[in-house]
C-alpha positions in Angstrom: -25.3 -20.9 -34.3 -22.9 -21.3 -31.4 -19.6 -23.7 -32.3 -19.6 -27.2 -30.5 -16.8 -28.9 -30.0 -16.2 -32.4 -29.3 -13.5 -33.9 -27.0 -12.3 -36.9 -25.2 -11.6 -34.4 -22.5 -12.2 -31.1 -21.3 -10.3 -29.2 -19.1 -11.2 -25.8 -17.5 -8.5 -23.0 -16.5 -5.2 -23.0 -17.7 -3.2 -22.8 -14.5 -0.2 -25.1 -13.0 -3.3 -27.6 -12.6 -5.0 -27.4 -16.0 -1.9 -27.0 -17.8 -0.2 -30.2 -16.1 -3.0 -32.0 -16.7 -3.1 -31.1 -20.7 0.4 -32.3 -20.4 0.9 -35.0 -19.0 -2.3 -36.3 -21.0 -0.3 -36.2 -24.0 2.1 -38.2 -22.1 -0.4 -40.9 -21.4 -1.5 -41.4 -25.2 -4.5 -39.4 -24.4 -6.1 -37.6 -28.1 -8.5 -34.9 -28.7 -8.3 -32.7 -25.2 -9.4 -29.3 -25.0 -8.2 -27.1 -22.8 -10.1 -23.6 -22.1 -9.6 -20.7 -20.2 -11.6 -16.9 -19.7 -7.9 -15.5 -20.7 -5.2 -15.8 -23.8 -1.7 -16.2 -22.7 0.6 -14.9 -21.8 -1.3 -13.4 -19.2 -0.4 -11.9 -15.6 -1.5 -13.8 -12.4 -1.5 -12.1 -9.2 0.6 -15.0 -6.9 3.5 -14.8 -4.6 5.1 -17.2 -7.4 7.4 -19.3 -5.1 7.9 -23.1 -6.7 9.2 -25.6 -3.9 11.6 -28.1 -4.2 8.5 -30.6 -4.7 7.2 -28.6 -7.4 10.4 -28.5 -9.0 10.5 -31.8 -9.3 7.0 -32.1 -10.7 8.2 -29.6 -13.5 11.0 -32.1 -14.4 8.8 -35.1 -14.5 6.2 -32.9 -17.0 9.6 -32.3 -18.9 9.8 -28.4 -19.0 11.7 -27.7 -16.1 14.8 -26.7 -18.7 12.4 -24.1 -20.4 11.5 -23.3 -16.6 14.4 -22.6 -15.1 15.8 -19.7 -17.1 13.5 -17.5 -16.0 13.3 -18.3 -12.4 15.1 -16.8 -9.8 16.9 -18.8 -7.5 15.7 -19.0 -3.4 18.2 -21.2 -1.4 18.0 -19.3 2.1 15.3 -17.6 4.4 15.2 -14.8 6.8 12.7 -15.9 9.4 11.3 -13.1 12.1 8.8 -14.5 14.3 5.8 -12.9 16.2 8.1 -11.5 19.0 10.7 -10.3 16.4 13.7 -13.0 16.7 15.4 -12.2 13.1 17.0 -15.6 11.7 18.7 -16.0 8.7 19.4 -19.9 7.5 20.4 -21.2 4.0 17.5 -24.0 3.3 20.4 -26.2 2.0 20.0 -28.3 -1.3 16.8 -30.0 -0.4 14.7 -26.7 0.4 16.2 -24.5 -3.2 13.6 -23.3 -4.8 13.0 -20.3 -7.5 10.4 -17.8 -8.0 9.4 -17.5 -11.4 6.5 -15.4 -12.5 3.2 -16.6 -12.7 2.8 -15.3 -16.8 5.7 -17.4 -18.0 5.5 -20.3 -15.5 1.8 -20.8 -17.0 2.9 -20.2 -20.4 5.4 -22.5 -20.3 3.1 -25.2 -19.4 0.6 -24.4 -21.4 2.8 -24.4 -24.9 4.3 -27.9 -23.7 0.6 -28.9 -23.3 -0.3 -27.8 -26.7 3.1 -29.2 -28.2 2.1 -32.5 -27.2 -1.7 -32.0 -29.0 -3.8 -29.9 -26.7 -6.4 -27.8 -28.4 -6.6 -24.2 -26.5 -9.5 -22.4 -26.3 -8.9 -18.8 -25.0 -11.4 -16.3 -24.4 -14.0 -19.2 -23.3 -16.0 -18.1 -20.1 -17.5 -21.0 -18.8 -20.6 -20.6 -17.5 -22.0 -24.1 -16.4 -21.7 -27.7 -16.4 -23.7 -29.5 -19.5 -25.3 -32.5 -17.8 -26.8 -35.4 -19.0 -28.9 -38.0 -16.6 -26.7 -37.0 -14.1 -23.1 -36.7 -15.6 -21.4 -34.2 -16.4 -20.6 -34.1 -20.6 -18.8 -30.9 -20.7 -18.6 -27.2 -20.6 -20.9 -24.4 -21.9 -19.4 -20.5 -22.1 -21.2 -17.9 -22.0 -21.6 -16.5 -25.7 -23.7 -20.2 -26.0 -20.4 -22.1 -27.3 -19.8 -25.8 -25.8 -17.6 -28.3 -25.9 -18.8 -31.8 -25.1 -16.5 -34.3 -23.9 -16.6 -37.8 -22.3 -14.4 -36.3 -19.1 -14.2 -32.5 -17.6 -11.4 -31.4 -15.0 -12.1 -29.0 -13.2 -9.6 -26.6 -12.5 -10.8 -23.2 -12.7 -10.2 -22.4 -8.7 -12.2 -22.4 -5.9 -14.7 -19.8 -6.9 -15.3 -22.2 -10.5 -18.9 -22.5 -10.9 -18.6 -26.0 -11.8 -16.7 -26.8 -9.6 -17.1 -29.6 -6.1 -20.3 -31.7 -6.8 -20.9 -31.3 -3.7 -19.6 -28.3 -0.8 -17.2 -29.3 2.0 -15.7 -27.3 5.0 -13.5 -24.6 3.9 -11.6 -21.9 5.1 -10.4 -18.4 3.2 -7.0 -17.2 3.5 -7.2 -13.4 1.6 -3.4 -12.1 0.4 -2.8 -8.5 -0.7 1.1 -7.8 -2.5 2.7 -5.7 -4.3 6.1 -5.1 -6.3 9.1 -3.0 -6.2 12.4 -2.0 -7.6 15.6 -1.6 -5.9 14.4 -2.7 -2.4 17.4 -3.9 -0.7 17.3 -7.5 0.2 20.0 -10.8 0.6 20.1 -11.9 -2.5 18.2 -15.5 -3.0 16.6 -15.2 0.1 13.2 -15.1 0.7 11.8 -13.3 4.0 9.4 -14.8 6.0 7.5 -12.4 8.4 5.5 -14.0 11.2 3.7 -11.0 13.4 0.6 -10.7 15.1 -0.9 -8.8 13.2 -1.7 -11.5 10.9 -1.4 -14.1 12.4 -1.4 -17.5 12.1 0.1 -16.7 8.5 3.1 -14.0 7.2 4.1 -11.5 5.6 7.2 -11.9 3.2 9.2 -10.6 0.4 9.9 -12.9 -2.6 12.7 -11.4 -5.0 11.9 -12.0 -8.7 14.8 -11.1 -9.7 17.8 -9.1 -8.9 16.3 -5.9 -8.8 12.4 -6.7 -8.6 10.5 -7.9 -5.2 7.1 -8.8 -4.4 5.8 -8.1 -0.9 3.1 -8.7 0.5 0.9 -10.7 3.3 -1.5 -13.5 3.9 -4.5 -13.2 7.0 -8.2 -14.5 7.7 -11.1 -12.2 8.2 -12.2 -12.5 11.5 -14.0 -15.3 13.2 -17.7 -14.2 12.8 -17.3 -13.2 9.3 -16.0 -9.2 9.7 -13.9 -8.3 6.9 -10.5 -6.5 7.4 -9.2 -3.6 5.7 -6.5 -5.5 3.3 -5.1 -2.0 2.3 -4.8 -0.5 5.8 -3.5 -3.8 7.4 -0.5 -3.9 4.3 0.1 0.1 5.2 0.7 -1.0 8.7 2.6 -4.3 7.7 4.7 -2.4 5.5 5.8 0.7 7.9 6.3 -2.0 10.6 8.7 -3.8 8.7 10.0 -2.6 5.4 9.5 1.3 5.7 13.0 2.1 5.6 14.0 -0.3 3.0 11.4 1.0 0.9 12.3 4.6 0.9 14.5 4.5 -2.4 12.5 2.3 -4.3 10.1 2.6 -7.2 6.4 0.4 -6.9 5.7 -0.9 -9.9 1.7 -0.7 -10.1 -0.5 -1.0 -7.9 -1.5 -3.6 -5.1 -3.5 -6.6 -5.7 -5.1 -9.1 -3.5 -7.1 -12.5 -4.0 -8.2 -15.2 -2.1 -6.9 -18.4 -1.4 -9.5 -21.3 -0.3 -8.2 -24.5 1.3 -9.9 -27.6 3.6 -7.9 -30.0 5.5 -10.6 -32.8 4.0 -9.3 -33.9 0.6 -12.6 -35.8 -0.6 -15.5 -35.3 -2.9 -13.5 -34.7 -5.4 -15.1 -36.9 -8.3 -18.7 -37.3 -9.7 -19.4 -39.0 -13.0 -17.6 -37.7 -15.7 -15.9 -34.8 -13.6 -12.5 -34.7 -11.5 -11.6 -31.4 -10.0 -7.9 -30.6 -9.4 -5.9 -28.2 -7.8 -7.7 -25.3 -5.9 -10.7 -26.0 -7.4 -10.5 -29.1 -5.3 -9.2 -26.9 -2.4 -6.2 -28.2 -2.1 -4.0 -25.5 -0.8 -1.4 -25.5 1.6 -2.8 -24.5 4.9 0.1 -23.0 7.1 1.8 -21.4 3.8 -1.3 -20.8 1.2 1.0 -22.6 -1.5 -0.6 -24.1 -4.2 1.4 -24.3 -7.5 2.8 -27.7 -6.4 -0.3 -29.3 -5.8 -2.0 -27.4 -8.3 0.1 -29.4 -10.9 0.9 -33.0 -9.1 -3.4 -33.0 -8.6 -3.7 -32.4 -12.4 -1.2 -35.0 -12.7 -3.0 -37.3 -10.6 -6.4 -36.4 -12.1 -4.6 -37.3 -15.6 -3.5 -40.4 -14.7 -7.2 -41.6 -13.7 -8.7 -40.4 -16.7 -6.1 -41.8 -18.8 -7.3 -45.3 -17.0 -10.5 -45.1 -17.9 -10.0 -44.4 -21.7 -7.4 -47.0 -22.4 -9.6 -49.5 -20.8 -7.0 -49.9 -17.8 -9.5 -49.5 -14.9 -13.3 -48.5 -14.5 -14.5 -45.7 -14.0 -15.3 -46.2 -10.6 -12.1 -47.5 -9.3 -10.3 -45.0 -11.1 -11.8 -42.1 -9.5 -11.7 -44.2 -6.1 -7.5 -44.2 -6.7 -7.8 -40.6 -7.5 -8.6 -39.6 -4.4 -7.0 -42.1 -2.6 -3.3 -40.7 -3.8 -4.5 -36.9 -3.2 -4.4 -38.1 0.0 -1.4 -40.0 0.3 0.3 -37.2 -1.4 -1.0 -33.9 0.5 -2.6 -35.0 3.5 0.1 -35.1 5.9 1.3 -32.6 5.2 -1.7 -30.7 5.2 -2.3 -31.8 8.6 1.5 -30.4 9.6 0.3 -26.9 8.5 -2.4 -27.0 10.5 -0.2 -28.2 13.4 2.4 -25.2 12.4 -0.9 -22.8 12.6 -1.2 -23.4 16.3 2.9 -22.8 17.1 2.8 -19.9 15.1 0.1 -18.6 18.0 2.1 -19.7 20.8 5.9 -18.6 21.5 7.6 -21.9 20.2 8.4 -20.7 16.9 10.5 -17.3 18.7 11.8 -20.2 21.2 13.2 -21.9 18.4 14.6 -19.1 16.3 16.5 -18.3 19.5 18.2 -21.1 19.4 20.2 -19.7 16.4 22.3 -21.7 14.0 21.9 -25.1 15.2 20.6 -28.2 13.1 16.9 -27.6 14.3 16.8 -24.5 12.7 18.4 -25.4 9.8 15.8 -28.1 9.3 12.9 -25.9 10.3 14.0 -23.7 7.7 14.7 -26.4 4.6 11.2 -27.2 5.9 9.5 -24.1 5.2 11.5 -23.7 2.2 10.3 -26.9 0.6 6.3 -25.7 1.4 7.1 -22.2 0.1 
């Protein structure tokens, strides 16, 4: 017979989101959560792995930003080259550092902190659906029939999660395909930002991981009705347009790899009873810059919080989920809303108007800008 467990909470996927909610549960005085996930760590995740300023500061306030930063890899300036190939290169100042740190220990990091502070892991756990009872959700069943059975279930097992929104909203796909190198020349901790028509409104770029290892790689849409691109053949051309020199004396470390990345400018239907999805499960991805580590982890946060109301008798159900959404909004909607506006420049000829402007203050700030939504 197939093992049940039972939990005050379940969480599904052990990304920044899961992870951060595991956490910062233990923080809250929150006992007996289980958190599962299809993989066992450490594990590889195919991500550009840049952590902005913001989701610095998230690390420190989940108090593993001193086990973080040793393996990341310091960004505090960007090379900008827009659509009609202006070439800028700004420092981002103090408020737009960041790092890059590799998706296998960033996750790994979080996850150990989770378990330190009484998290149950459950790898190798393929959830397959929702368990419901008369309409709420009670936990999670995997495929080889085992369950756990908690009072709450987050949700953050991405936007493809099969128990994902209750219900569907708008959403839009931005597809990435990278890959890595060795010895590609580059500034050091800089990160390369390359806006061309080709894939426009989004980028191509090169993060360094290190001081001889970069990923590069490039963010688009598929075409309006639907029509799929050829990821492969529009990296070929992305890369002999802009980094075929620089590549001829280096080494690629396997192959290429692509996923999608879903996001919606509407950050709602987010709750149902006895379920709160976080992170991009919830589709909250950054739309100009397809980030999502930051509010992967402040959503979990968030989603933490609200659960931890409920059990400690702080709040109802109800008005805890109501406050849920209510600060996913006040958190990421503005600036969701700026991406979008930062889409439509990137289609025009402001953004090559303003990189002609060179070293003045409004590039510098356009820069610590970017840097901050890396």
């Amino acid at each position: 017979m197939a093992e049940t467990i039972d939990a005050n909470v379940v969480i599904l996927g052990a990304g920044p989101a899961g992870t951060a909610a595991a956490a910062h549960l233990g923080t809250l005085g929150v006992r007996n959560v289980v958190l599962v996930d299809k993989h066992d760590f450490p594990r590889d995740k195919t991500c550009g792995s840049g952590v902005s300023p913001k989701g610095i500061e998230t690390l420190k306030q989940l108090g593993v930003w001193h086990e973080v930063e040793p393996h990341g890899y310091w960004i505090k300036g960007i090379r900008l080259v827009t659509p009609g190939g202006y070439d800028s290169t700004q420092s981002a100042g103090d408020v737009g550092a960041a790092i890059v740190c590799q998706r296998r220990v960033l996750d790994h990091v979080l996850l150990k902190k989770a378990v330190s502070r009484g998290t149950r892991f459950v790898p190798d756990f393929h959830v397959t659906e929702a368990l419901e009872e008369n309409g709420r959700v009670v936990g999670v069943r995997a495929a080889d029939g085992r369950e756990v059975r908690a009072k709450y279930t987050l949700v953050a097992g991405g936007s493809h999660c099969r128990v994902g929104l209750p219900e569907q909203r708008p959403r839009k796909v931005i597809q990435a395909i990278m890959g890595w190198w060795d010895d590609v020349p580059f500034k050091a901790h800089h990160v390369e930002m390359v806006f061309d028509r080709m894939v426009e409104p989004y980028y191509g770029w090169l993060f360094p991981e290190g001081e001889r290892r970069v990923n590069i790689g490039i963010t688009y849409e598929d075409g309006e009705n639907g029509e799929k691109k050829n990821a492969r053949q529009l990296f070929t051309e992305f890369l002999d347009k802009h980094y075929r020199e620089r590549l001829k004396g280096a080494t690629q470390i396997g192959g290429w790899k692509g996923h999608p990345v879903v996001w919606s400018f509407d950050i709602e239907k987010l709750t149902a009873p006895g379920r709160v999805v976080i992170g991009e499960a919830g589709l909250m991805t950054h739309p100009a810059t397809a980030e999502g580590i930051y509010q992967g982890m402040r959503s979990g946060m968030l989603g933490a919080e609200a659960v931890a109301d409920v059990l400690n008798g702080r709040l109802s159900e109800k008005d805890a989920m109501r406050d849920y959404e209510r600060a996913c909004r006040a958190t990421f909607q503005l600036s969701f809303w700026g991406g979008g506006v930062f889409r439509k420049i990137v289609r025009t000829d402001a953004l090559d108007w303003m990189v002609k402007l060179g070293d003045t203050p409004m590039v510098q700030s356009a820069a610590a800008r970017l840097m901050a939504q890396m």
